[in-house]
Each structure stands twice: as structure tokens, then as C-alpha cells.
VOBAZA-968263 format. One record per residue (C-alpha): residue number from 1; residue in one letter; x, y, z. Coordinates in nm, 3 decimals. Example, Ala and Ser with C-alpha at 12.3 -4.5 7.8 and 13.67 -1.06 7.14 Angstrom:
residues 2
LUMNU   resi   resn        c1        c2        c3
LUMNU      1      A     1.230    -0.450     0.780
LUMNU      2      S     1.367    -0.106     0.714
END
This chain:
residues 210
LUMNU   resi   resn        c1        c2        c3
LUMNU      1      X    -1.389    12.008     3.813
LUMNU      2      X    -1.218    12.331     3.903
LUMNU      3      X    -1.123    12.423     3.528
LUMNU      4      X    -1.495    12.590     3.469
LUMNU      5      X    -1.454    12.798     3.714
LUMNU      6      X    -1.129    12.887     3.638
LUMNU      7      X    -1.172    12.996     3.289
LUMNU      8      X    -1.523    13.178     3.381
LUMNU      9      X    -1.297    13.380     3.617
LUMNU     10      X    -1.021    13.398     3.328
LUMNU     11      X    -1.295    13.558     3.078
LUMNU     12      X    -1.451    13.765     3.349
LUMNU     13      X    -1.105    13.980     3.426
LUMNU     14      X    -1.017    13.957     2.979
LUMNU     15      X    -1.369    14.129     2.957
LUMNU     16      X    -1.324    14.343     3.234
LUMNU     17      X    -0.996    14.447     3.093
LUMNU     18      X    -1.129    14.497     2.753
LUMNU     19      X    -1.371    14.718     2.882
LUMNU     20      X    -1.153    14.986     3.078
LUMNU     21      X    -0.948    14.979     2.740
LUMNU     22      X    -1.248    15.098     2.595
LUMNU     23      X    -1.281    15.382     2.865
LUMNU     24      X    -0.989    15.499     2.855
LUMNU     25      X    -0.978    15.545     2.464
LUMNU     26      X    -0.846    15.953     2.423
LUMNU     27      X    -1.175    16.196     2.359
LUMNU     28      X    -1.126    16.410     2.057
LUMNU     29      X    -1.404    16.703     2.034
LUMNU     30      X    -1.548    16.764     1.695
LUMNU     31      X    -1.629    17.093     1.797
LUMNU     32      X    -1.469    17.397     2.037
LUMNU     33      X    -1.789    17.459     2.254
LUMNU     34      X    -1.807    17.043     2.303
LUMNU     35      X    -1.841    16.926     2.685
LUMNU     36      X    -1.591    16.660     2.713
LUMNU     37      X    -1.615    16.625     3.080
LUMNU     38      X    -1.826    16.830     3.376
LUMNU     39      X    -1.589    16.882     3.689
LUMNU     40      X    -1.749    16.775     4.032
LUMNU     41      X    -1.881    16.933     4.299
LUMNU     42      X    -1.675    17.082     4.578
LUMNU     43      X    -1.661    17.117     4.914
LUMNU     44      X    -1.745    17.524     4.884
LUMNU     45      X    -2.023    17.455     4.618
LUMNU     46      X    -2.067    17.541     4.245
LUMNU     47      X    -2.287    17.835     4.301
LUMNU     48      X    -2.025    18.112     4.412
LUMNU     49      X    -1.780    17.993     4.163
LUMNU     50      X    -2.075    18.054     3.889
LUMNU     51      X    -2.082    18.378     4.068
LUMNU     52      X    -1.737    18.490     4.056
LUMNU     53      X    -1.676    18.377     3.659
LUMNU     54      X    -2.011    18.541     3.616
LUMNU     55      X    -1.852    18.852     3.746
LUMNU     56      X    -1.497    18.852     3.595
LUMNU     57      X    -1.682    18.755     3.277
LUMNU     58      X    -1.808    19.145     3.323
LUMNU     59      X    -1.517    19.285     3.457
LUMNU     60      X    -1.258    19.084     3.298
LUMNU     61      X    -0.978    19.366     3.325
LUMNU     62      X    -1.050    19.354     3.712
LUMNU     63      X    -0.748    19.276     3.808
LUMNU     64      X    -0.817    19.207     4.175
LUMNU     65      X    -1.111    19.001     4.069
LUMNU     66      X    -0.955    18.798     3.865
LUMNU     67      X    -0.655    18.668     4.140
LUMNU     68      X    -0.962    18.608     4.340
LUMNU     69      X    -1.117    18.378     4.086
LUMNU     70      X    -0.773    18.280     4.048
LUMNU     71      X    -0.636    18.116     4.417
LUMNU     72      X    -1.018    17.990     4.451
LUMNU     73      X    -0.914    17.736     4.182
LUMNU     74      X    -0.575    17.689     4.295
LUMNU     75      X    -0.710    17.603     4.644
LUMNU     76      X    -0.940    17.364     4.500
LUMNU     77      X    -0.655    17.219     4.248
LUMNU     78      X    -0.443    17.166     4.555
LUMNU     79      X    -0.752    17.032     4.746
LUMNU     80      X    -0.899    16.774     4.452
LUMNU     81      X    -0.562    16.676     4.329
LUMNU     82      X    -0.704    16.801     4.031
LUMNU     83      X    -0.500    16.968     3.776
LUMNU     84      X    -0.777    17.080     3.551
LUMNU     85      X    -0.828    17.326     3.828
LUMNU     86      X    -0.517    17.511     3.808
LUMNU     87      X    -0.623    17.544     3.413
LUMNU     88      X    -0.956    17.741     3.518
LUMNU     89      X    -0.703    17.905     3.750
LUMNU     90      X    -0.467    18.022     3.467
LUMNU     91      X    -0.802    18.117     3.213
LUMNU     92      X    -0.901    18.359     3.487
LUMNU     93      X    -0.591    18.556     3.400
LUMNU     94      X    -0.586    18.529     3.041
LUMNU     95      X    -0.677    18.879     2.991
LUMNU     96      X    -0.321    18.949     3.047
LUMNU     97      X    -0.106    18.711     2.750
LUMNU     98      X     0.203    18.993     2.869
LUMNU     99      X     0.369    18.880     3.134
LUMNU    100      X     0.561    19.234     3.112
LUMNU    101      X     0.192    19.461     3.110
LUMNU    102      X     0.057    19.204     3.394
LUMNU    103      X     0.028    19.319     3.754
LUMNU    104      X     0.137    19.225     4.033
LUMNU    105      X    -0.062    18.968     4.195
LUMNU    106      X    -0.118    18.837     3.837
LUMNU    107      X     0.227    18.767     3.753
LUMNU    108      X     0.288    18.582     4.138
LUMNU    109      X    -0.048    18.408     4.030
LUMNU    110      X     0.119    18.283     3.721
LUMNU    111      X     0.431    18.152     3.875
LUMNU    112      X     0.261    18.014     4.142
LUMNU    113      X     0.060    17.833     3.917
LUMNU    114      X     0.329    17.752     3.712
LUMNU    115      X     0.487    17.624     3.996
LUMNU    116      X     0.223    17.398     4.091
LUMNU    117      X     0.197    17.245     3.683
LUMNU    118      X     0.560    17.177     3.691
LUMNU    119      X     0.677    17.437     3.422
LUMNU    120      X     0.934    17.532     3.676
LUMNU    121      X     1.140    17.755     3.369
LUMNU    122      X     0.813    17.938     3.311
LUMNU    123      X     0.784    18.027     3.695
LUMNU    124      X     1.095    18.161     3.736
LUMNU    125      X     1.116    18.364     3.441
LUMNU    126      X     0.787    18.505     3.579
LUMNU    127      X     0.919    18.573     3.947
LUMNU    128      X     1.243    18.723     3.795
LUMNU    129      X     1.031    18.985     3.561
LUMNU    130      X     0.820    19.043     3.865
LUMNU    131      X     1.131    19.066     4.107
LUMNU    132      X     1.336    19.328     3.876
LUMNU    133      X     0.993    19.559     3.887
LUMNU    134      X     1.084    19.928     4.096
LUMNU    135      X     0.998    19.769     4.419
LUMNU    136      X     0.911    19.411     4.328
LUMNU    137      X     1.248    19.290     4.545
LUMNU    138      X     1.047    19.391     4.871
LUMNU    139      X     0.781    19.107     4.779
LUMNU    140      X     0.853    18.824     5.010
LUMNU    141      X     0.602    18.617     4.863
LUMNU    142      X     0.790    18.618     4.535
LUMNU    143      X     1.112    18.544     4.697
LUMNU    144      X     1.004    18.227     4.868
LUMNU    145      X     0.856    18.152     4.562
LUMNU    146      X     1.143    18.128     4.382
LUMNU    147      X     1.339    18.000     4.646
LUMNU    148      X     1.088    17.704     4.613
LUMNU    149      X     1.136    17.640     4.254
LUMNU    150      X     1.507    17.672     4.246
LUMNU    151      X     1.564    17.432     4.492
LUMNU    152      X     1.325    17.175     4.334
LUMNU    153      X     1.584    17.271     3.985
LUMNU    154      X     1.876    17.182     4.240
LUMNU    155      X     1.965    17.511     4.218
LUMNU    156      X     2.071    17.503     4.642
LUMNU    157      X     2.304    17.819     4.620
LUMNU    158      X     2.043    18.052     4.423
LUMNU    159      X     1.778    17.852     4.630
LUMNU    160      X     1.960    17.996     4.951
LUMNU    161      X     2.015    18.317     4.830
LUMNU    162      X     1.628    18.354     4.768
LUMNU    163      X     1.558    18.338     5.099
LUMNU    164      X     1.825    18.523     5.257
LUMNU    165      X     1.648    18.800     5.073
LUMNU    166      X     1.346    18.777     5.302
LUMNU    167      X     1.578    18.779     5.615
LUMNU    168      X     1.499    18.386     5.620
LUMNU    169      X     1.710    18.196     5.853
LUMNU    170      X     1.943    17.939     5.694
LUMNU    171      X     2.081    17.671     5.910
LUMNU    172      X     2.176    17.374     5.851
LUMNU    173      X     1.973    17.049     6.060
LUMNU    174      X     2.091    16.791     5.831
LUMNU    175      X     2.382    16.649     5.640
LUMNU    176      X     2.219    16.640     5.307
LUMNU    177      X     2.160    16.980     5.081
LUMNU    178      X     1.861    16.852     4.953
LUMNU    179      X     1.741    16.797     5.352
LUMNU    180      X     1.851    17.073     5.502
LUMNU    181      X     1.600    17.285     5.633
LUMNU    182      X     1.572    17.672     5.755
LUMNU    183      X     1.486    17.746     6.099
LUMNU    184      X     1.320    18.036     6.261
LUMNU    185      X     1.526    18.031     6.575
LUMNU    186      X     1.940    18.017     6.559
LUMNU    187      X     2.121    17.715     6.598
LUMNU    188      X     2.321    17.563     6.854
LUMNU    189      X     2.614    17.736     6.857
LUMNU    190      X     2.912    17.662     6.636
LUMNU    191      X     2.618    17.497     6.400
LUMNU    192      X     2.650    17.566     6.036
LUMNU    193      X     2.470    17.788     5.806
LUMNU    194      X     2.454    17.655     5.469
LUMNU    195      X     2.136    17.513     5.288
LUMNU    196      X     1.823    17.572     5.301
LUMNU    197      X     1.509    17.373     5.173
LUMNU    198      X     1.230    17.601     5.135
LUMNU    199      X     0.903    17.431     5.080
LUMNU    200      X     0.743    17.385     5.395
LUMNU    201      X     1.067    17.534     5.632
LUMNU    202      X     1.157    17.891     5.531
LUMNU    203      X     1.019    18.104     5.762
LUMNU    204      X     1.001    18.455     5.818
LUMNU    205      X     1.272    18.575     6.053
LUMNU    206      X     1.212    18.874     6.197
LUMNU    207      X     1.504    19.116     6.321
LUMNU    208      X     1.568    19.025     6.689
LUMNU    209      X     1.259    18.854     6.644
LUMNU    210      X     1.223    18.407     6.733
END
């Protein structure tokens, strides 16, 4: 009496599982201007970001505009989990293709986002441009940037020598290289100083400074 039920329940999931196949077949627009997909709503609302692109879509070589436009869709692709994000983040800065001609903020913007997408090669070919600039070695930001990245390559020694650059403190706190974290304070002494991991633990050390 139980086999009924059994194979309703049996052709219930094969449907089911027919149907998400069916869902999840790949879209392929016909044309360039063709809404595939509308992303949703978030927590600081649609209508300033309509704003801002509205804006940089008149000012597009505004380059202070456009880094604005910029981290507000990083924040939200870090936020959502959402990598399409970090794509509106990297269209807001397509009005400068030249890593070499881009400023500043725009070329940390890049890595950063690069960073975030995975293309660690791309992000540190983008800190290094914007670290060998006439005074682009005094940006901490782009230091801990790339101290980030390299250590996420395995790269500990150039990872370490990232943040020494920023007068980050390197100590050792445990026995592993890829575990070892910087500290803001000195270490017991007779501790070592060796590795540093610097997502989420370098921190500024200032001179004389805890």
C-alpha cells in the first residue's frame, strides 16, 4: 500500500528536478541593450544610485565622481555577496582603459576591485604601476593592498615586506606563516618577528605610538 505514495513522491522530486534544469538553462541575449536580469533593491535604495550614474553619465571624466560611484558598488558587492556589483563598480571607471593615464584613486579602485574578483595578477600589476608613481610609495592604502594580495599568492616574504613599508608591525603569534598575524603593540620579549598575515591584522603602527 505504501508503493503509491512512494512513486508520487519519486515523480514529484524527477519533476521538480526537471524544472530547476530548465531554470538554470544559460541566457544568451539576442541583442546588446537586452535586460537579462534587474538587480534588487538595497538597503540604501535605488534612487541615489540613479542619481550618482545619472551624474557621472554627465561628468564621466570626473574623476572623483566616478570612485564615488565606484566604492558605493563595492560596498554593496561586499554587502549582497553579489559580484555583479563589483562589475557596475569597474564600468564606473571605464573612462580610463589606461591603467598608466588613470589617477590615483582610480587605479587603487581597480586593484581593489580586482582584488575582490580574484584577478589577483591584475591587482598587483595595478598597485605596482600606482606604487612606482613620484610619490605613490607614501600611499598606505596601496601598500596594505598589496600586502593583501601577495599573501593570498603565498608570496609571505614580499607579503611582509608590504607592510613593513607602512611602519606595520610584524610579529609573529603563531607557528604557521599562513597564520601569523601583525600586531599593533610589540611582543613579549624575545618573541619573533617574521610573518605577517595582512587581511584583517596589519595595522597601522605609529612611531612610539601602541
Amino acid at each position: 500500500m505504501l508503493r503509491a505514495p512512494i512513486v508520487f513522491a519519486f515523480a514529484t522530486a524527477l519533476a521538480a528536478l526537471v524544472a530547476a534544469s530548465a531554470v538554470a538553462t544559460p541566457i544568451t541575449p539576442s541583442r546588446d541593450d537586452e535586460v537579462i536580469e534587474v538587480l534588487p533593491a538595497t538597503s540604501a535604495g535605488r534612487s541615489e544610485d540613479r542619481q550618482l550614474r545619472r551624474r557621472l553619465a554627465e561628468r564621466p571624466g570626473d574623476a572623483r565622481l566616478a570612485a564615488a560611484v565606484a566604492e558605493r558598488y563595492l560596498v554593496q558587492a561586499r554587502e549582497s555577496g553579489d559580484p555583479r556589483f563589483a562589475g557596475l563598480a569597474l564600468a564606473a571607471l571605464a573612462a580610463w582603459p589606461e591603467p598608466a593615464s588613470a589617477p590615483n584613486e582610480i587605479l587603487l579602485l581597480r586593484a581593489t576591485l580586482e582584488q575582490y574578483l580574484h584577478e589577483f595578477d591584475a591587482s598587483v600589476a595595478h598597485l605596482r604601476i600606482l606604487l612606482a608613481r613620484p610619490g605613490g610609495d607614501r600611499n598606505p592604502q596601496a601598500w596594505l593592498t598589496l600586502a593583501t594580495v601577495l599573501r593570498v599568492q603565498g608570496r609571505y616574504a614580499d607579503s611582509d615586506g608590504a607592510c613593513r613599508r607602512v611602519g606595520v608591525g610584524v610579529y609573529a603569534r603563531r607557528a604557521s606563516p599562513r597564520t601569523r598575524r601583525c600586531a599593533a603593540r610589540p611582543p613579549p620579549r624575545g618573541a619573533a618577528s617574521r610573518n605577517c598575515s595582512p587581511t584583517r591584522a596589519c595595522r597601522r603602527r605609529r612611531a612610539g605610538g601602541s
